[in-house]
C-alpha positions in Angstrom: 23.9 -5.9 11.3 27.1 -3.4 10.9 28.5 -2.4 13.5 31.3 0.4 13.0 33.9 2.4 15.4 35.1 5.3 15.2 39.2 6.3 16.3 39.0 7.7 19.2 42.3 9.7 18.9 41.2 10.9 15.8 38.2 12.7 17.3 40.4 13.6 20.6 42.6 15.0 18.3 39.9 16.9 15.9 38.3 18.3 19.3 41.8 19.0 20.6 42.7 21.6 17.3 39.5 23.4 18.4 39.6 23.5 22.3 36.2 21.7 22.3 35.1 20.9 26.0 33.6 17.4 26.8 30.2 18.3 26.7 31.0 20.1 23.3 32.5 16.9 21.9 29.5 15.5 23.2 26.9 17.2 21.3 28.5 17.3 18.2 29.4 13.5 18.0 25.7 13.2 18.4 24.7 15.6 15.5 27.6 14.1 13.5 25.9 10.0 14.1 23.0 11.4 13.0 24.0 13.4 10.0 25.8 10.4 9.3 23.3 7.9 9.1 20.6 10.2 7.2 23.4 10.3 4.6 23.9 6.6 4.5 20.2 6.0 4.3 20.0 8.6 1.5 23.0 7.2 -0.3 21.9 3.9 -0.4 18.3 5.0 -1.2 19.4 6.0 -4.0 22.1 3.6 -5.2 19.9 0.9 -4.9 17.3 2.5 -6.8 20.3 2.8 -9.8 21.3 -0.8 -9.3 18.1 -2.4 -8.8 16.5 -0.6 -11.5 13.5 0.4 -10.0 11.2 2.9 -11.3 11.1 5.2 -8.0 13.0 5.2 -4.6 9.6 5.4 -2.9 9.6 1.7 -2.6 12.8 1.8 -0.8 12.2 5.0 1.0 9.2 2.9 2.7 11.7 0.4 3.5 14.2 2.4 5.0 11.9 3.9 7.1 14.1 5.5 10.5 17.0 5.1 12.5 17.7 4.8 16.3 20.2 7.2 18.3 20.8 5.5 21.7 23.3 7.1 24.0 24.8 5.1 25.9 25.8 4.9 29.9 29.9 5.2 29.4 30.2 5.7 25.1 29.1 9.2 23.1 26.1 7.1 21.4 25.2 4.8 18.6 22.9 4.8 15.8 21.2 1.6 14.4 19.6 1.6 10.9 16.7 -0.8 9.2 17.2 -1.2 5.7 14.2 -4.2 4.7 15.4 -6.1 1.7 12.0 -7.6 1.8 11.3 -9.6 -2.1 9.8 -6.3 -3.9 6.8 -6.0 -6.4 7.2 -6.9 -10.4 5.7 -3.2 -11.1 8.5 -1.6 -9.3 11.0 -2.4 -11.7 11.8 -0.4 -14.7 10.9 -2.7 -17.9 7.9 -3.9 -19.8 6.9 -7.6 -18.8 7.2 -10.2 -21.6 6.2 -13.6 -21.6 8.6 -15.7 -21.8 8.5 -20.2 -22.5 7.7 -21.5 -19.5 6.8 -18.2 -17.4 7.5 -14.1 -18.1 10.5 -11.9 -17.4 10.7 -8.2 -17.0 14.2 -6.4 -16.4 16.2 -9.5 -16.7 14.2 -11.0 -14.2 12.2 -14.0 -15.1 9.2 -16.1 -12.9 8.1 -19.6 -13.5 4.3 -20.1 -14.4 4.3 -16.3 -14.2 2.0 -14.1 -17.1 1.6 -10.7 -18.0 -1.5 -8.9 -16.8 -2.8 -5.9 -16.1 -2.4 -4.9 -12.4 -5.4 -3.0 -10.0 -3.9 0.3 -11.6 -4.0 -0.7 -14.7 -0.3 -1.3 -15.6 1.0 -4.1 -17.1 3.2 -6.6 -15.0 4.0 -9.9 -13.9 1.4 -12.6 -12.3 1.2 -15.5 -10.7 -1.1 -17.6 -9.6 -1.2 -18.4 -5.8 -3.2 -21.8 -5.2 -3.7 -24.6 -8.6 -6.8 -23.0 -9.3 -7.4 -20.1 -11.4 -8.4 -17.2 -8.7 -6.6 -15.9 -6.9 -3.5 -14.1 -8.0 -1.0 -12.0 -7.1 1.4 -9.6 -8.5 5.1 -11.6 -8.8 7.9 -10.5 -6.6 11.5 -10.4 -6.9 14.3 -11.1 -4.5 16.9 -8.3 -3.6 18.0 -9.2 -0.4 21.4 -10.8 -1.7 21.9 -7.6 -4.6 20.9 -5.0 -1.8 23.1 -5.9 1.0 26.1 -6.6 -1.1 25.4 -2.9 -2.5 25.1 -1.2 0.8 27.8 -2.7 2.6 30.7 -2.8 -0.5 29.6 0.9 -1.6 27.5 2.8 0.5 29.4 2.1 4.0 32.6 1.8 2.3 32.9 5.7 2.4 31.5 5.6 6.5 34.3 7.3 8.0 35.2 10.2 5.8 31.4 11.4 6.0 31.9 10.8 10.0 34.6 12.8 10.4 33.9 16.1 7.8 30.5 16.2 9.8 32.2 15.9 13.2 35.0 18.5 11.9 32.2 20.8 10.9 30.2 20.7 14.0 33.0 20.7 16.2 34.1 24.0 14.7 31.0 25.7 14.5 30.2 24.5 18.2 33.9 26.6 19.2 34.9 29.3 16.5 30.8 30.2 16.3 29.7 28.9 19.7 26.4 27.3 18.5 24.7 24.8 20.2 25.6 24.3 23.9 
C-alpha cells in the first residue's frame, strides 16, 4: 500500500492567500482527496490499459472498483484505493493467439501446454487444460501484478501532488471568492 502526505504549510499557505476558515479548508481538502483519487484511478485505468495492451479498460475498471474516504479523529482525512492485479484472462489482450512449440502465445505472451481454441463467445484464445485428462479446460491467464504496480506507482502517482494541490487551489478559491459549499 502507498501511503502519501501532503505539506502542510503548503496548504496553510494556499488557504492563507484566500482567507479560507478551518472548516473551509476542511471541506475542500476533502473534495480535493477525492477528486484526487478518481483521477489517479482513471489515470491508471487507462495507462495500464496502453501498457498492458488490453483490448478494453473494462477489465480493469472491474478491478479498480472504489475508494475509501475516512476522516480521521485529529487529520483532514485519507483516502485508500484497491487496484487488483489479479492474473487477467488470455481474451483480454489485444492479439491473435498462435500456437507456438511447446504451448501458444498471444501478445508476446506465451503458456506451456497451452492451445488455441475457441472461447464460450466464440473468439479465439488461449487454453489449457486444468487436470491430465482431456475435460476440463480453462481459458489461460496472464500475470500483471509485477508490470501493473511498477506502472502505477513510477507513472501514475509520480504526478500525486501537482493534481492535489491544483484541485485543493481550485476548491479553496471557489469555497472564498464564490462562497460555494459551506
Amino acid at each position: 500500500m502507498l501511503h502519501f502526505d501532503f505539506d502542510a504549510s503548503e496548504l496553510r499557505r494556499i488557504a492563507d492567500e484566500f482567507g479560507a476558515s478551518e472548516k473551509q479548508i476542511a471541506l475542500a481538502y476533502s473534495r480535493a482527496l477525492r477528486r484526487t483519487a478518481s483521477n489517479m484511478k482513471t489515470q491508471a485505468r487507462k495507462g495500464l490499459r496502453e501498457r498492458l495492451g488490453l483490448r478494453s479498460a473494462a477489465e480493469l475498471r472491474k478491478r479498480m472498483a472504489g475508494f475509501r474516504f475516512n476522516r480521521g479523529g485529529g487529520d483532514l482525512g485519507s483516502v485508500r484505493m484497491w487496484f487488483g492485479l489479479n492474473d487477467l484472462r488470455a481474451s483480454a489482450f489485444k492479439g491473435r493467439p498462435k500456437a507456438a512449440p511447446g504451448g501458444a502465445s498471444m501478445a508476446g505472451r506465451s503458456v506451456k501446454d497451452g492451445f488455441v481454441a475457441k472461447n464460450r463467445k466464440g473468439q479465439r484464445t488461449i487454453m489449457r487444460r486444468v487436470g491430465r485428462s482431456r475435460y476440463p479446460i480453462a481459458e489461460a491467464k496472464f500475470d500483471i501484478e509485477d508490470e501493473g504496480s511498477i506502472f502505477i506507482e513510477d507513472e501514475v502517482f509520480d504526478e500525486i501532488d501537482a493534481v492535489f494541490f491544483r484541485n485543493f487551489r481550485a476548491e479553496i478559491r471557489a469555497r472564498t471568492i464564490y462562497e460555494v459549499g459551506g
